[in-house]
N, C-alpha and C positions, 0 to 999 in steps of 0.2 A: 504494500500500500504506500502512495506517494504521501508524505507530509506535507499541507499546505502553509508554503510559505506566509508570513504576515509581516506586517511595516514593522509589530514588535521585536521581529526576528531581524528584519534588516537593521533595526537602529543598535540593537545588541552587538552586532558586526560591527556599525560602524566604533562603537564605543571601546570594544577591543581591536578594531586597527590603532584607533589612537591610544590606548595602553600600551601596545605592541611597538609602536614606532613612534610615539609625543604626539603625535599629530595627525590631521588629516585633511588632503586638499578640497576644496569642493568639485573641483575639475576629474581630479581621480578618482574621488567616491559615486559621482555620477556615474560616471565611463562602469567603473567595479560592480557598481549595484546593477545597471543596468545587464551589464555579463554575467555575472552570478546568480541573481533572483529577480530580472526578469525587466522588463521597460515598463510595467505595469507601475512600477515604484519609481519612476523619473518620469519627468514634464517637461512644457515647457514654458518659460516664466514673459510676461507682459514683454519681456525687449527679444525675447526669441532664442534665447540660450535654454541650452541642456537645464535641468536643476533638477533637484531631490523631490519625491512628490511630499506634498504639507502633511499626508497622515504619517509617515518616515521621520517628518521633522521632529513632529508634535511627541511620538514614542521616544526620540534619541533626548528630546528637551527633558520628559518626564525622567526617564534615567537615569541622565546626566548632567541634571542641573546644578550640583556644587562640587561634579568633577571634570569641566570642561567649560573653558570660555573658545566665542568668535571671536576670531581677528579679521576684521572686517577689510582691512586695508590688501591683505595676504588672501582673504578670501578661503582661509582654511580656521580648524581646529583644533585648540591646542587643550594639553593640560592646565587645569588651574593652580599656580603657581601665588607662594605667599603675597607676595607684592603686588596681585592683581587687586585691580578695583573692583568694589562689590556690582554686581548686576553680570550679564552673560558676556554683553558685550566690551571687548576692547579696542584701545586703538593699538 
């Protein structure tokens, strides 16, 4: 019997890529998600780029909210680090 994949499953992924290596791009977790479980969980966003689909987002936020902030500028994912400012995002 096949397991049906879920957004909770892909956020889990992405949450241990970035354990696994500090971080995580939005560019390569696109491309990855889409390879591995499926393009059903990637969209594409108001300017026409690849992105992550929002129910993906919404399970990686529940997760991972006081162990990963955005770095908005990089466009990726990193660990949360002492020094960071309170809230998700950084510059």
């Amino acid at each position: 019997m096949k397991t049906k994949i879920t957004a909770e499953m892909v956020a889990f992924w992405m949450l241990n890529e970035i354990e696994k290596d500090g971080v995580l791009y939005q560019e390569t977790a696109v491309f990855d998600i889409a390879e591995k479980f499926g393009e059903k969980f990637t969209s594409e966003n108001e300017r026409g780029n690849a992105s992550i689909d929002k129910t993906v987002l919404a399970a990686f936020r529940k997760i991972s909210e006081n162990l990963v902030v955005w770095v908005r500028g990089e466009r990726m994912w990193r660990k949360r680090e002492n020094y960071d400012e309170p809230g998700r995002q950084q510059l």
